[in-house]
Structure formats: structure tokens, C-alpha cells
MARNUDREN-616559 format. One line per 4 residues: for each residue x negated, y, z of C-alpha. Coordinates in Angstrom, 2 decimals, always signed. Last residue first. Example, Ala and Ser with C-alpha at 12.3 -4.5 7.8 and 13.67 -1.06 7.14 Angstrom:
# MARNUDREN-616559
-13.67 -1.06 +7.14  -12.30 -4.50 +7.80
This chain:
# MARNUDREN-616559
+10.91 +31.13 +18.83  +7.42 +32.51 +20.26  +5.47 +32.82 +17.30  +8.01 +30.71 +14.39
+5.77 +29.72 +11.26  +7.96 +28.81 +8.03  +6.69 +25.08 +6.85  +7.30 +25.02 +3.04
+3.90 +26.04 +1.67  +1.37 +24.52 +4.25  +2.96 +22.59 +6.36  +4.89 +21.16 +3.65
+2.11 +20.45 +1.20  -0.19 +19.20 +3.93  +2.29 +16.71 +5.04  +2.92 +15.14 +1.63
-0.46 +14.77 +0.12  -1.13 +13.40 +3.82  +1.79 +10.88 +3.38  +0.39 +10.40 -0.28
-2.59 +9.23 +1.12  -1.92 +7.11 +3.65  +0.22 +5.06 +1.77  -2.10 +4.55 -0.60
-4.40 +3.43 +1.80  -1.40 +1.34 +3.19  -1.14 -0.24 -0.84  -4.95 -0.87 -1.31
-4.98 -2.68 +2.43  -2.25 -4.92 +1.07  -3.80 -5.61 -1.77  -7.11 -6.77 -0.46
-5.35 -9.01 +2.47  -3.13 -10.56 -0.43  +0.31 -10.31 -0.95  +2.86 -12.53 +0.44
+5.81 -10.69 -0.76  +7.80 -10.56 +2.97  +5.87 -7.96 +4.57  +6.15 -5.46 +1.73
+10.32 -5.84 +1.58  +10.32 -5.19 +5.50  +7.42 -2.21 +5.22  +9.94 -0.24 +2.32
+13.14 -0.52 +3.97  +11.14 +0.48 +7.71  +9.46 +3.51 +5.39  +13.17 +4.09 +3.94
+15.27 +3.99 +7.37  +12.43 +6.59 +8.98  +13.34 +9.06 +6.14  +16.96 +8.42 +6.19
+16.17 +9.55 +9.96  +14.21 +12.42 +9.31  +17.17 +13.67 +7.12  +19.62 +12.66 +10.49
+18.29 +14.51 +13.10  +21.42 +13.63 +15.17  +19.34 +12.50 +17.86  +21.05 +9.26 +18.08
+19.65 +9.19 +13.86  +15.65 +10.23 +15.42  +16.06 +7.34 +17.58  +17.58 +4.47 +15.15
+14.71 +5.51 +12.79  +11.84 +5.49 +15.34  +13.33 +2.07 +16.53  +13.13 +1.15 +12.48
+9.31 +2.49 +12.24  +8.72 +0.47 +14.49  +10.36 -2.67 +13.80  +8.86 -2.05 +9.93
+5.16 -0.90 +10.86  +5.21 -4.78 +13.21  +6.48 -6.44 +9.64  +3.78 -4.46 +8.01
+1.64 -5.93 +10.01  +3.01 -9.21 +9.79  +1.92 -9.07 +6.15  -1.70 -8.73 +7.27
């Protein structure tokens, strides 16, 4: 399981290097935190148990997260 988080690191680093090129640079400071965050995780030699418990919690605050913007910070554009 911890070379999982490994695998979530590389990618989340090539979406990090991408988004930076792209000169969306918040999104990429994002990017370099999650692939900051999955390196140090896939190194600790946790167990299966935990590290299922910490990507569920994962999972949940990203979708606490995303639903909060899109719903109250997220300014619709029709046709911009």
C-alpha cells in the first residue's frame, strides 16, 4: 500500500510540474503539497488499515473542499 502513495506522489508531481509550465501557479503549490504529503506517507511504513483510514480521509475533506468552492466561491460564467 505504501507504494501507492508513492505512485499518488509521481503523479501528482507530473500534474504539479504541468499545471506550474502552465503558469497556473496556486494550483501548482497545490499539486507540490499533495505529492509533499504522498512522498512523506509512502515512506512511514504504516499499516494496510491505516493507510486506507488516512486516503478515506483524504477523500473526504477533498470533497468537503470541492463542494464548498463550487458551491459558494465558484462564480458561474454562461457563455464566457
Amino acid at each position: 500500500m505504501s507504494r501507492m502513495y508513492r505512485v499518488m506522489a509521481f503523479w501528482t508531481g507530473v500534474f504539479a510540474v504541468l499545471f506550474f509550465v502552465g503558469e497556473m501557479y496556486e494550483v501548482s503549490l497545490l499539486f507540490f503539497a499533495n505529492t509533499a504529503a504522498f512522498v512523506g506517507l509512502g515512506f512511514m511504513g504504516l499499516s494496510e488499515r491505516t493507510y486506507l483510514y488516512i486516503f478515506g480521509a483524504y477523500l473526504t475533506l477533498f470533497m468537503v473542499g470541492f463542494s464548498y468552492y463550487t458551491i459558494f466561491l465558484m462564480e458561474p460564467a454562461l457563455g464566457h
